[in-house]
C-alpha positions in Angstrom: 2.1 -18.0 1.9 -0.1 -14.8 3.0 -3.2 -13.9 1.1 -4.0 -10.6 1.1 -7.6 -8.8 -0.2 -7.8 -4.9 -0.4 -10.8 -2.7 -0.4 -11.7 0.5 0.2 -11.3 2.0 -3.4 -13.6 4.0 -5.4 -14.3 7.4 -7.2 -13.0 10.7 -5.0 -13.1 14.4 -5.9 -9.8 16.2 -6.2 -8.7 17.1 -2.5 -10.7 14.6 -0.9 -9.6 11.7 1.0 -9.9 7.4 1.2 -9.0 4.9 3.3 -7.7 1.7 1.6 -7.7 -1.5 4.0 -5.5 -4.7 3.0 -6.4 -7.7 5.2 -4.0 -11.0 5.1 -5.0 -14.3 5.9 -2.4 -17.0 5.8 1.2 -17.4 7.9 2.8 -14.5 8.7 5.8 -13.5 9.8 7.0 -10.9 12.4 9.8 -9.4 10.1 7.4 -9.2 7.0 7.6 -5.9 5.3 4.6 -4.8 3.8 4.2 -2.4 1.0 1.8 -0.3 -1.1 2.2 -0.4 -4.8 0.3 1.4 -7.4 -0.2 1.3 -11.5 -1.6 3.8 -13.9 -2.8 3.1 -16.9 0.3 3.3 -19.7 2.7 3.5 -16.5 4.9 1.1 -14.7 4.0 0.1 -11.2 5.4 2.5 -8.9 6.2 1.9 -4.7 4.1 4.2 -2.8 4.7 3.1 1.1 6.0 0.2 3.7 6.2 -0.6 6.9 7.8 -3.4 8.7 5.1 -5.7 10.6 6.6 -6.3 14.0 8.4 -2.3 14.9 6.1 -0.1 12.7 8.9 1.9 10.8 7.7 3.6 7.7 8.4 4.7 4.4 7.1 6.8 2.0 7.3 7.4 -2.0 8.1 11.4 -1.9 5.4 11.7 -4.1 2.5 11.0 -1.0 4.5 12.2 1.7 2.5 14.5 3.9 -0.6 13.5 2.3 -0.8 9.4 2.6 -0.5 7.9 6.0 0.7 4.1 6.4 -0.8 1.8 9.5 -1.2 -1.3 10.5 -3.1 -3.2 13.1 -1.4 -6.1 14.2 -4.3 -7.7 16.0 -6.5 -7.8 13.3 -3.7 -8.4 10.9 -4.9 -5.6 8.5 -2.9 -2.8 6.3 -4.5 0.7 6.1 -3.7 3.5 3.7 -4.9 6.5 4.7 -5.0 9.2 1.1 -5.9 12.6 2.0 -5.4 15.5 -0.7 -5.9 13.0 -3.2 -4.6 14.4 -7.0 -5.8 13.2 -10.2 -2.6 12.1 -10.6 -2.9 9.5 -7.8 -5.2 7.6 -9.8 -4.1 4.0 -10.3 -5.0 0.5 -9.3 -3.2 -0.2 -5.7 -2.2 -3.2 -4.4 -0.6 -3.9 -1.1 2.1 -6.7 -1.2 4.1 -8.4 2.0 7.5 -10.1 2.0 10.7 -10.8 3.9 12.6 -8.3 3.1 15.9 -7.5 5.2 17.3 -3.9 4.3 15.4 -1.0 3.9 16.8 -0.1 0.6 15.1 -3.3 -1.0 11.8 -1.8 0.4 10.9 0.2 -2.8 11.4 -2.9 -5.3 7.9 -4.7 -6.5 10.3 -7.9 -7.0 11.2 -8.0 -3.6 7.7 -8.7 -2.3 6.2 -12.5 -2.7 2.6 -12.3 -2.0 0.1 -9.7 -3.6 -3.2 -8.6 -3.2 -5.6 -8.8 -6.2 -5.5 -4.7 -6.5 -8.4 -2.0 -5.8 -9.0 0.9 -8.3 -8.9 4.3 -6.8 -9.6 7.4 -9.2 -9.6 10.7 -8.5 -11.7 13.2 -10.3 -10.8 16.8 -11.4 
C-alpha cells in the first residue's frame, strides 16, 4: 500500500501559477502509474495528468495541456504539478493517486488507481 500526502494548494489570482507536491511513503513499485485528479464543487472528479514512475512518459487532460507540467523525482519519491496560467475554472480539490496500471488507455480512469492522497484545495480567483 502507498500513502500519499499533497500540499502545495492555496488561493491564486487568475493567470498566476502553483506548484502542487505529492509525496508517497509506503512500497512502491517501478511500473506504478501515478495520476492527478481533480473535483469541483457540483462536478464529477475529472483526470488531469499521469506519468509512469520508472520511464517518465506523460499524459495530459487537454484541458491543462500547455499550461500544467507533470514531474516526478524518483529519489525523493515525490509527484509535482506544476499550474501555470491558472483559470477560475481550474479550481477544484486535487488529489494525486498511484496504481498498477498496464495500458495507457486505463490511465484516465479514477477506478483504476488504488491508493489516494487525502486532496489539497486549489482556487483560483477572478
Amino acid at each position: 500500500q502507498v500513502q500519499l500526502v499533497e500540499s502545495g494548494g492555496g488561493l491564486v489570482q487568475a493567470g498566476g501559477s502553483l506548484r502542487l507536491s505529492c509525496a508517497t511513503s509506503g512500497r512502491t513499485f517501478s511500473w506504478y502509474v501515478m495520476g492527478w485528479f481533480r473535483q469541483a464543487p457540483g462536478k464529477e472528479r475529472e483526470f488531469v495528468a499521469a506519468i509512469t514512475w520508472s520511464v517518465g512518459i506523460i499524459y495530459y487532460a487537454d484541458s491543462v495541456k500547455g499550461r500544467f507540467a507533470l514531474s516526478r523525482d524518483i529519489a525523493k519519491n515525490t509527484l509535482y504539478l506544476q499550474m501555470n496560467s491558472l483559470k477560475p475554472e481550474d479550481t477544484a480539490v486535487y488529489s494525486c493517486a498511484a496504481g498498477s496500471i498496464y495500458g495507457y488507455d486505463k490511465y484516465y480512469r479514477e477506478s483504476e488507481y488504488a491508493s489516494w492522497g487525502q486532496g489539497t484545495q486549489v482556487t483560483v480567483s477572478s
